[in-house]
Phi, psi and omega in degrees: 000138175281148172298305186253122195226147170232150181251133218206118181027013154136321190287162189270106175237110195282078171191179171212010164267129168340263174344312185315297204275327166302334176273313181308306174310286216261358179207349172287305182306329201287281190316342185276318178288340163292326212245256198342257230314288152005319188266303174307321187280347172285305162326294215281342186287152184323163148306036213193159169312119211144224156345242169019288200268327179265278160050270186295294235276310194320294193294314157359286186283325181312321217270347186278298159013276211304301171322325181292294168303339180287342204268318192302281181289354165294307173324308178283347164208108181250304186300352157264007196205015217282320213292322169292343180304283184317302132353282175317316165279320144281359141284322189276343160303311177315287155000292200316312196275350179292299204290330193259326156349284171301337162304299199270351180062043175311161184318141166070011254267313178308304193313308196270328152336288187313297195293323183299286180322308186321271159336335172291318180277248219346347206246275207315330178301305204310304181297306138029277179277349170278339185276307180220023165293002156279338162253020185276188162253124199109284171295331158324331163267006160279164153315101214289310180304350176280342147352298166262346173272346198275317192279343142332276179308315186296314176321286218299323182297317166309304179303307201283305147025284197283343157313000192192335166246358186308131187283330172302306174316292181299356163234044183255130197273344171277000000 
């Protein structure tokens, strides 16, 4: 157990500074559950202007939010926290090139959309579970590296899936 720790509903927040749990409470936690829920409605919604597209931009900003506050509290305990920090910049570089791919209509454009957008949630679950998958129920009993590996494995088949059968891919002319 860390000393100076504060507990919140059964979780662990290593820290008692003030500053720390106002930002984790009041502005991390909230944009992390935004950028899931969000990030999913958008995956599941038709493909087209709308829904989707509003969504996405919805998760877009949440997730630079939340990178911003990840950066914030990284700062503040960094030799404990550096690895989310990283974690956190690839998702949102992921993010950047998912979002900006259809803007700029780059080459492959669909291809690097799929793959960008994915991969960010995909980055952002993982910092998630590496953080607190020791407390979870189920996960506590894994391995810490399956931490990084389980959301990976779930990912990946789905992305390259949608890599090759996605119908905008298939009629996408590069």
């Amino acid at each position: 157990m860390i000393s100076d720790a504060t507990i919140i509903g059964g979780i662990v927040i290593p820290s008692t500074n003030p500053a720390f749990l106002a930002v984790v409470i009041g502005v991390h936690i909230p944009l992390g559950i935004v950028c899931v829920l969000v990030g999913a409605s958008a995956m599941l919604s038709e493909k087209r202007r709308g829904r989707h597209s509003t969504f996405g931009t919805i998760y877009y900003w949440c997730l630079l939010a939340l990178f911003a506050s990840a950066t914030f509290l990284s700062v503040m305990r960094w030799w404990e926290n550096y690895h989310l920090f990283i974690l956190g910049a690839a998702s949102f570089v992921c993010a950047w090139f998912g979002h900006s791919a259809p803007r700029w209509r780059w080459r492959h454009w669909v291809r690097l959309h799929i793959t960008g957008m994915s991969m960010s949630y995909v980055f952002m679950l993982i910092a998630f579970y590496v953080d607190n998958g020791k407390q979870l129920p189920l996960w506590r009993d894994l391995p810490h590296i399956m931490y990084w590996l389980l959301p990976l494995a779930a990912a990946i088949p789905l992305i390259i899936r949608a890599l090759l059968w996605h119908p905008l891919v298939r009629a996408s002319p590069d």
